[in-house]
C-alpha positions in Angstrom: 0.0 0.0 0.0 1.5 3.4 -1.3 0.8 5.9 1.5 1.3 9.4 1.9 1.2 11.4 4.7 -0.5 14.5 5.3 0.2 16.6 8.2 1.2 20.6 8.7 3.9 19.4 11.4 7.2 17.7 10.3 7.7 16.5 13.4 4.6 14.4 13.1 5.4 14.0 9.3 8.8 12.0 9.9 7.2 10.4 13.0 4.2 9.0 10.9 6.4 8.1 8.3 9.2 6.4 10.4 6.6 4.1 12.3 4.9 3.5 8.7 8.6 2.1 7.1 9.1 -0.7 9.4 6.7 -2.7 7.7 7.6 -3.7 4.2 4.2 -4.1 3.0 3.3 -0.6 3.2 5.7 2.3 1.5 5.3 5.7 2.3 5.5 7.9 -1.4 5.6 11.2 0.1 4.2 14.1 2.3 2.5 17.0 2.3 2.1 20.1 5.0 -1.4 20.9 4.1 -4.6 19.4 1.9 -3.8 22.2 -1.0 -0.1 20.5 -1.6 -1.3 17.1 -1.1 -3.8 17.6 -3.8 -1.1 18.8 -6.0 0.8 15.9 -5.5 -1.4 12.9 -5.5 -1.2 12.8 -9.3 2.2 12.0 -9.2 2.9 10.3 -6.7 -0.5 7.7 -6.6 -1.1 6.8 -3.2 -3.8 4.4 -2.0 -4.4 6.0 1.5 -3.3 9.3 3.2 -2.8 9.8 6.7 -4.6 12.9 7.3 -4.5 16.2 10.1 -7.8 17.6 10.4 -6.7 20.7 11.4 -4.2 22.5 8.9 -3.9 25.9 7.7 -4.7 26.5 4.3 -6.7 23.1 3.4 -7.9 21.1 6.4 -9.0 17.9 6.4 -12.7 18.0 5.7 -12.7 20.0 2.9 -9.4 17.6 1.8 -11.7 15.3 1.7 -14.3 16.7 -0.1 -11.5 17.3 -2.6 -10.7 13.7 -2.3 -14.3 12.3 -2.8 -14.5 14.5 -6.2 -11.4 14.2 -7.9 -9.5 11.1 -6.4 -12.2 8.5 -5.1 -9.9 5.4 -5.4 -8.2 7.0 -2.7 -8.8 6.0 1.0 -8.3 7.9 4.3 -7.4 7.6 8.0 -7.5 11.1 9.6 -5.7 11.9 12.5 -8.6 13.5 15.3 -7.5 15.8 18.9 -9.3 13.5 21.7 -11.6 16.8 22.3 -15.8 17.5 21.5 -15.0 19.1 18.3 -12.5 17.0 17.6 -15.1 14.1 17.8 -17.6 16.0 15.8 -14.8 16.9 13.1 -13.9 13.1 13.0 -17.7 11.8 12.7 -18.0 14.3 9.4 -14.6 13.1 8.1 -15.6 9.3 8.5 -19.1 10.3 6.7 -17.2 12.1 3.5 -15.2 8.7 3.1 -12.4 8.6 5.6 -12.0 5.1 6.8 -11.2 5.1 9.9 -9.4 7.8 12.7 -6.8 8.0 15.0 -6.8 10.1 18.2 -3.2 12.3 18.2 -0.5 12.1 20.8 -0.8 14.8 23.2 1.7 18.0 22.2 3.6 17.3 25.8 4.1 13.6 24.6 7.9 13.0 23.9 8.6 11.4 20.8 8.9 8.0 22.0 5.6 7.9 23.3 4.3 9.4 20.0 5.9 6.5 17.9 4.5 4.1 20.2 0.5 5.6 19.7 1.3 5.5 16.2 2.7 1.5 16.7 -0.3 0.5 18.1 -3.0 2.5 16.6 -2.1 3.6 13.1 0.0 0.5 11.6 -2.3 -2.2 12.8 -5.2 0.1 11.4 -3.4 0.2 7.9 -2.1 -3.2 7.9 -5.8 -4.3 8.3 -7.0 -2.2 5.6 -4.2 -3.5 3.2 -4.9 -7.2 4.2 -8.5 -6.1 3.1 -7.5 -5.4 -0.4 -6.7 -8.8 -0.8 -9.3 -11.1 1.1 -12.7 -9.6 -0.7 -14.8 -12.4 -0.8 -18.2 -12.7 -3.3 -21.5 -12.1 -1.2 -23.3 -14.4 0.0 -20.6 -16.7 -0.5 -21.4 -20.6 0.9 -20.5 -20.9 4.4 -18.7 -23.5 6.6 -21.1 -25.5 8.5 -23.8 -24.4 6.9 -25.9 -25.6 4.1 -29.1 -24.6 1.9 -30.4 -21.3 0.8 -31.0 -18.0 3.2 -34.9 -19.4 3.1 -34.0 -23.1 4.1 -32.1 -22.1 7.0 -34.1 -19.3 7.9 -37.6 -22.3 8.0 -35.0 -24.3 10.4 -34.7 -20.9 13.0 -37.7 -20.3 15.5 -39.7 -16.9 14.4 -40.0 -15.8 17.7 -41.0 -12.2 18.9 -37.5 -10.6 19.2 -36.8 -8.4 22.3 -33.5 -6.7 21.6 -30.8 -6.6 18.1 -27.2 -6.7 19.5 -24.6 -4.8 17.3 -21.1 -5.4 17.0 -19.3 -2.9 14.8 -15.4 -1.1 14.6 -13.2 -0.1 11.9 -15.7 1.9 9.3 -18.6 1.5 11.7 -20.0 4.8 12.1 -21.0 5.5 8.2 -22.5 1.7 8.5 -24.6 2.9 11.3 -25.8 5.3 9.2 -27.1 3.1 6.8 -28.9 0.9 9.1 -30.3 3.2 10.8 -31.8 4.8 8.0 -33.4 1.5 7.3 -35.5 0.6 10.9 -38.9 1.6 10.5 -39.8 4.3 13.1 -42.4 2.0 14.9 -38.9 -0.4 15.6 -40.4 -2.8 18.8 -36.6 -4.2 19.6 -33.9 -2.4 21.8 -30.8 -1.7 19.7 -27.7 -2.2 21.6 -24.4 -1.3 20.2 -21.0 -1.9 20.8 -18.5 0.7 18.5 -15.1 0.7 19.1 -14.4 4.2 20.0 -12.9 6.3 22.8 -14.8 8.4 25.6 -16.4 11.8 24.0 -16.6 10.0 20.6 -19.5 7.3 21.5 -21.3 10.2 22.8 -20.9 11.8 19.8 -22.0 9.4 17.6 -25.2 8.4 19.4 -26.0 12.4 19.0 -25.6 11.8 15.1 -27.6 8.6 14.8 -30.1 10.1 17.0 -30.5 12.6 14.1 -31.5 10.1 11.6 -34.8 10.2 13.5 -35.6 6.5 13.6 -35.8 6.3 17.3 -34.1 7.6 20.4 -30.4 7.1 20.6 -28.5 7.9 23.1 -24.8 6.6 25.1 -26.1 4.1 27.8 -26.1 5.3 31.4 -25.7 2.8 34.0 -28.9 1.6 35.5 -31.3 2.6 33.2 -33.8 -0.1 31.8 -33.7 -1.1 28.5 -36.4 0.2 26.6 -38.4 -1.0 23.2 -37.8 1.0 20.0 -34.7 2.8 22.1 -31.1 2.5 21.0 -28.2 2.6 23.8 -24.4 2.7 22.6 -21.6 1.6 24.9 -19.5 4.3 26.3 -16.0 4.6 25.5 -13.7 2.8 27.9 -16.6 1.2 29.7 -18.1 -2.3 29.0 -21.8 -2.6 28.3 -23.8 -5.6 29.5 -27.5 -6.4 30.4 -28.6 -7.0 33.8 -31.8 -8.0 35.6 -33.0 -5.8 38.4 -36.1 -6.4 40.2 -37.3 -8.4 37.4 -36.3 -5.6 34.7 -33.3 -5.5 32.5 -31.1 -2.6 32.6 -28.0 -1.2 31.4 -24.7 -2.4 33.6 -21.5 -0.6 32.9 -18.1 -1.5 34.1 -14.5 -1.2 33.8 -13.1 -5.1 34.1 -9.9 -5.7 31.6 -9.9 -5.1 27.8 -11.1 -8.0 25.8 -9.7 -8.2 22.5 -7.6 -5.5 23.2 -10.9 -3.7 23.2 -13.4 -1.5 26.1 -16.0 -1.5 25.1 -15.8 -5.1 24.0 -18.0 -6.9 21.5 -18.0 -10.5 23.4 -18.6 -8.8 26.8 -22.2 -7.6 25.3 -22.9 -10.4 23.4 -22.1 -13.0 26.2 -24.6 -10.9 28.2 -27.0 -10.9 25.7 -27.8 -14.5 25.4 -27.5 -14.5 28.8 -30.3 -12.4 29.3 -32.4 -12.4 26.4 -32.4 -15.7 25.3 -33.7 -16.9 21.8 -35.3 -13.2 22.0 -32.5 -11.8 20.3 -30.8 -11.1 17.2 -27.1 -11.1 16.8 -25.8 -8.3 14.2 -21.9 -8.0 13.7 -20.5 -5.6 10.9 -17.2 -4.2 9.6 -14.3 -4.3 11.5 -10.7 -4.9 12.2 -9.9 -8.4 14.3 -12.1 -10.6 15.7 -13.8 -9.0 19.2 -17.7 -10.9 18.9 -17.4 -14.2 17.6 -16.8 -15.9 20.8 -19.5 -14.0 21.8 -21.2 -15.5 19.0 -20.3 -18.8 19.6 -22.0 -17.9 22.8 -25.1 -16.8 21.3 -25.6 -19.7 19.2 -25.9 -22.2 21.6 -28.7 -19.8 22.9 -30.6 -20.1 19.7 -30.0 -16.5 19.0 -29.8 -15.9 14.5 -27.0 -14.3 13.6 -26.3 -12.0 10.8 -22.9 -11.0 8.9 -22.1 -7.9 6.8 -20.3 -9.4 4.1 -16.7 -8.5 2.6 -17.5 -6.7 -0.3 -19.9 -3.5 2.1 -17.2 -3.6 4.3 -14.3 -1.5 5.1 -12.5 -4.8 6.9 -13.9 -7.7 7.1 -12.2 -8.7 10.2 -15.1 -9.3 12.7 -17.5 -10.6 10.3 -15.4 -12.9 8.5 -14.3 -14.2 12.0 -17.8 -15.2 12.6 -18.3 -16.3 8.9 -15.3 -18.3 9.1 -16.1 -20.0 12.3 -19.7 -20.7 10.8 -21.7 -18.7 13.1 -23.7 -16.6 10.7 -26.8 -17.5 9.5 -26.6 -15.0 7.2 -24.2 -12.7 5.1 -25.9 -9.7 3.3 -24.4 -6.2 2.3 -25.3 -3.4 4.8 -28.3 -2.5 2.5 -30.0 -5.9 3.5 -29.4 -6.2 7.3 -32.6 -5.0 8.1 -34.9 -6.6 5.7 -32.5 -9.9 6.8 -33.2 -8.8 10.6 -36.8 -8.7 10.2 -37.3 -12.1 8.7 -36.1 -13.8 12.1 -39.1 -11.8 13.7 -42.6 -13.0 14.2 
């Protein structure tokens, strides 16, 4: 992958692009201080992905990638966010004009060897992901282990059962495919939606704000405590694991702090384990794009619970990490593009 990096500091532009070179599979084909130059210089240099500032004087990062979007489409993007409000907010519009996926930057005070280590364990996995992606599209709907028959034979073999609660699992692209789903459930939704997005604090709350724009239903980041409500969406807060609990013979929202699960808190598994726990056959298990493979063991969980499960497929997704874990493993009941997951969802309900 033929990266350049785009960045009004040089400090941060030989940082990016030191961390970048120590893996083969990814060369680094130039840099730019601001949006204007990189624009100037994408047409000779041909890169598949920039690493992107949002803030940078001349041409910041939004309207770089409105540029980007018009002229250069091919090209994707990972933007580099401050972990502040309007840095979230400038991150959620970046990742809906295209960007891929975001990266929150290294304090100023950092010293540099801190800074190289964020970019270690944030950036490279991200872009090694996204190059691995390149090569592992798979044809939808493609036959799946362990599984036999068409989407309607296996479907007439899964109880249609009144569903209580869908149970998201999402990362890497997942805000933009958020969009599209919610943009599909009809506004007199009967299930909870519980969601899992792999995000830091201030950028879950965020995000809830935006899909609670879409005007489907009420969405909202979940507060510990609070019961779990029909036709209501909850997201997991940023650093905090999300389960279901019963109180008083009502479930509600517990939040906690136990390790990282996949590397990951919020984690995937944590909710789903709780899920089936909870819920039962009255439940559907959604997981979409995203690096690694934080869910399917959850998943695994799930189906022994009789709970359907239901796999974006590689071809609507920006990594098909977490769903082809689950595909892989022969978990999913079905794999449809994002456009379908809710028509797909709704045939598992009475």
């Amino acid at each position: 992958m033929k990266v350049m990096v785009v960045d009004d500091s040089a400090l941060y532009r030989k940082t990016i692009a030191d961390v970048l070179a120590e893996d083969p599979a990814i060369e680094v084909v130039g840099s730019a201080p601001n949006g204007r130059i990189a624009m100037m210089k994408i047409p000779e240099l041909q890169p598949d992905m920039l690493t992107l500032d949002m803030e940078m004087p001349e041409m910041d990062g939004i309207a770089t990638l409105r540029e980007l979007t018009r002229k250069h489409p091919r090209i994707k993007s990972v933007v580099f966010s401050a972990h502040t409000e309007k840095g979230a907010e400038l991150t959620l519009d970046a990742l809906k004009l295209g960007a891929v996926d975001f990266v929150t930057k290294p304090s100023g005070g950092q010293s540099i060897e801190l800074s190289m280590r964020k970019m270690r364990e944030e950036l490279l996995p991200k872009l090694q992901a996204l190059t691995r992606n390149r090569q592992a599209q798979m044809p939808r709907r493609q036959p799946l282990a362990n599984h036999s028959g068409t989407g309607l034979q296996k479907r007439s073999m899964q109880k249609l059962l009144p569903r209580d609660v869908i149970a998201i699992g999402v990362s890497t692209g997942g805000p933009p495919t958020l969009h599209k789903l919610f943009s599909q459930f009809p506004r007199e939704l009967k299930q909870a939606v519980l969601i899992v997005q792999h995000m830091p604090p201030i950028f879950t709350k965020k995000l809830a704000e935006q899909l609670d724009k879409v005007g489907r239903m009420p969405v909202h980041e979940a507060r510990a405590g609070e019961p779990v409500r029909p036709g209501h969406a909850y997201i997991a807060p940023g650093d905090y694991h999300m389960e279901v609990a019963e109180r008083n013979g009502v479930k509600a929202i517990h939040l906690h702090q136990k390790p990282p699960e996949n590397f990951c808190r919020p984690a995937v598994d944590v909710l789903f384990r709780s899920v089936a726990k909870s819920y039962g056959e009255r439940a559907i298990g959604v997981i979409l794009t995203g690096m690694g493979e934080d869910g399917m063991r959850g998943m695994q969980v799930m189906k022994e619970a009789g709970i359907p499960i239901i796999a974006q497929d590689a071809e609507t997704s920006v990594v098909w990490g977490m769903p082809g874990a689950v595909v892989q493993a022969g978990l999913a009941d079905e794999v449809v593009p994002i456009e379908k997951v809710y028509q797909t969802i709704s045939e598992f309900i009475i």
